[in-house]
C-alpha positions in Angstrom: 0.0 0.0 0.0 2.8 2.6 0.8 4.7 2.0 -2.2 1.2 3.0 -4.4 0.9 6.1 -2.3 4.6 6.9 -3.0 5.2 6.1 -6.6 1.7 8.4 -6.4 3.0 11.2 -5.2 6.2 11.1 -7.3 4.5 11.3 -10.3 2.1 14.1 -9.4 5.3 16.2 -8.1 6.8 15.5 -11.7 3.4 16.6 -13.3 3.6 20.0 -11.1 6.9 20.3 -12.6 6.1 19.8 -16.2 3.3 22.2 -15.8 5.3 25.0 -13.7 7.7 25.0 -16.7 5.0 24.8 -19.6 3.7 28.0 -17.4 6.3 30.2 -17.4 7.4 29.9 -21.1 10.5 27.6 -21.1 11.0 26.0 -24.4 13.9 24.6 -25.4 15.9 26.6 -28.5 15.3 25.4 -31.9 17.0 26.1 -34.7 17.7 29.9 -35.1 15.9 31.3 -37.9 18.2 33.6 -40.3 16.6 36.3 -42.6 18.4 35.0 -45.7 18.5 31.7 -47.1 22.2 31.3 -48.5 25.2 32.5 -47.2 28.7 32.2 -48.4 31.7 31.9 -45.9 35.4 32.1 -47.1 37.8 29.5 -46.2 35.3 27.7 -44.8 37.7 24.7 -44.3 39.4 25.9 -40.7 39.2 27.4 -37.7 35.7 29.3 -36.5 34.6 29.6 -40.2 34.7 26.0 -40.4 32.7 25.8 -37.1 30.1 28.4 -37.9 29.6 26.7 -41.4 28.7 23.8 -39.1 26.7 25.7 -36.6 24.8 27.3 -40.1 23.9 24.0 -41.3 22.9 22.0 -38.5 21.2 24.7 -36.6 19.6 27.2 -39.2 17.5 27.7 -41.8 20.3 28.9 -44.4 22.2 27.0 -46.8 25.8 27.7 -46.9 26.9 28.2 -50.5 30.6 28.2 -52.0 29.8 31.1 -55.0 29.7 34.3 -53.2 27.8 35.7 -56.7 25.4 33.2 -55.8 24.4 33.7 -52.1 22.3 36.4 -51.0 24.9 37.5 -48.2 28.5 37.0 -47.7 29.8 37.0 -43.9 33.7 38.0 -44.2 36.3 36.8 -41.2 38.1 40.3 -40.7 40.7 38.6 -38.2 41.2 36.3 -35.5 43.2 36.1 -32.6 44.4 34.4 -29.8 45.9 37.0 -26.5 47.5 35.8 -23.6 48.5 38.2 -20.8 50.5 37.9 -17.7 47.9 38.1 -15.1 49.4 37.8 -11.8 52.8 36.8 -10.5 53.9 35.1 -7.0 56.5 36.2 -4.5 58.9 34.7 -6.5 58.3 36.5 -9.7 56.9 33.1 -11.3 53.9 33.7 -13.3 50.4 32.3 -11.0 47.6 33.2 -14.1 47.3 34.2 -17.1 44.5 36.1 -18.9 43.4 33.9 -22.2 41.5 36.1 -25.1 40.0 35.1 -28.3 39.1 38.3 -30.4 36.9 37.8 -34.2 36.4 41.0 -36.3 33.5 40.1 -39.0 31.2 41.5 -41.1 27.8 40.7 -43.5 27.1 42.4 -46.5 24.5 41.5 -49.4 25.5 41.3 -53.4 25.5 44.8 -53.5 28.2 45.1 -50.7 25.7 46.8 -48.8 26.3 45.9 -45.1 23.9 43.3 -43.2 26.2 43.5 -40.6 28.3 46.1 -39.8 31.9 45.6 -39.0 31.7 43.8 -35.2 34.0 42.7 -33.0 33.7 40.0 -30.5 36.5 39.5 -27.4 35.9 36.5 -25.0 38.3 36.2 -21.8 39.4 33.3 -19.8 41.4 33.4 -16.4 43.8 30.6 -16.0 45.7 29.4 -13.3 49.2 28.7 -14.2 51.1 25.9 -12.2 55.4 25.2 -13.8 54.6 22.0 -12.6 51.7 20.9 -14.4 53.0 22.3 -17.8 51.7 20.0 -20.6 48.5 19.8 -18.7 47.8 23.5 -18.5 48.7 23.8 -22.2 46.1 21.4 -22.9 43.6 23.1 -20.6 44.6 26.3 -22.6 43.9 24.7 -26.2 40.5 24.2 -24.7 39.5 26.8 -23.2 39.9 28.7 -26.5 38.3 26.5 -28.1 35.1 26.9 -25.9 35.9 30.7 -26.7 35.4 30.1 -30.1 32.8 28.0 -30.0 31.2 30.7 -27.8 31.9 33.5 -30.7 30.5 31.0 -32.9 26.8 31.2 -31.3 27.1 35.3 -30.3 27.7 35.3 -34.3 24.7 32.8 -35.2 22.2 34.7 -32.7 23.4 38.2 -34.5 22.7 37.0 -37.9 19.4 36.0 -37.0 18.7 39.4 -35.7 19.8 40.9 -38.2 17.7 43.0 -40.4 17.8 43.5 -44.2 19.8 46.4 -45.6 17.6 49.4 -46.9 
């Protein structure tokens, strides 16, 4: 009898939970809707123009094209780089962190060179802990933690191009 009245009760908590949820507009995201339909990205075959050519195809309505005369817009990769400062230093004078940046300057125009978006630049920090024993290991946590910058940059750029608005 107990174990009725308990399974019971679970599964009316779990259907407050769905409803509470359903009430207050939670919906997972779906795939971002972009206000053109083809797109053409340069050197497409590395680094974040590789990734948001993904992120464009898997999660969009736009089809990524390899004619720039043919695509409605063209998104241009102004530069990319990787920072790394000195953040803090021990007694000794040995470095303790470092500061990790990943800065992408980009821009969106249409056939006409008319810009979509204009000229935008995107900086992402990380703070790392740096440790002269652990060497390979914090290299390898630094290779990652750009990544996730990138990857970062990567959906900052997919929301602003479906936010974007038609050139006039």
């Amino acid at each position: 009898m107990r174990a009725g009245k308990n399974s019971s009760a679970r599964i009316l908590a779990a259907a407050a939970m769905v409803l509470a949820l359903a009430g207050c507009g939670f919906q997972l995201r779906g795939a971002a809707a972009l206000p053109f339909e083809t797109i053409y990205l340069p050197d497409a075959s590395r680094g974040v123009a590789l990734e948001l050519k993904r992120n464009i195809l898997n999660g969009t309505n736009a089809r990524v094209l390899d004619d720039a005369k043919q695509a409605q817009v063209a998104l241009q990769f102004v530069s990319e780089t990787r920072l790394k400062d000195i953040l803090t230093l021990t007694g000794t004078g040995r470095v303790g962190e470092f500061r990790l940046g990943y800065r992408v300057t980009y821009r969106v125009s249409d056939r006409q060179g008319r810009e979509f978006v204009p000229l935008t630049t995107l900086l992402l920090n990380r703070d790392v802990t740096y440790s002269d024993t652990a060497i390979l290991a914090k290299q390898e946590e630094e290779e990652i933690l750009y990544r996730d910058m990138q990857s970062d940059a990567v959906r900052q750029i997919v929301r602003r191009l479906s936010s974007a608005q038609a050139p006039r």
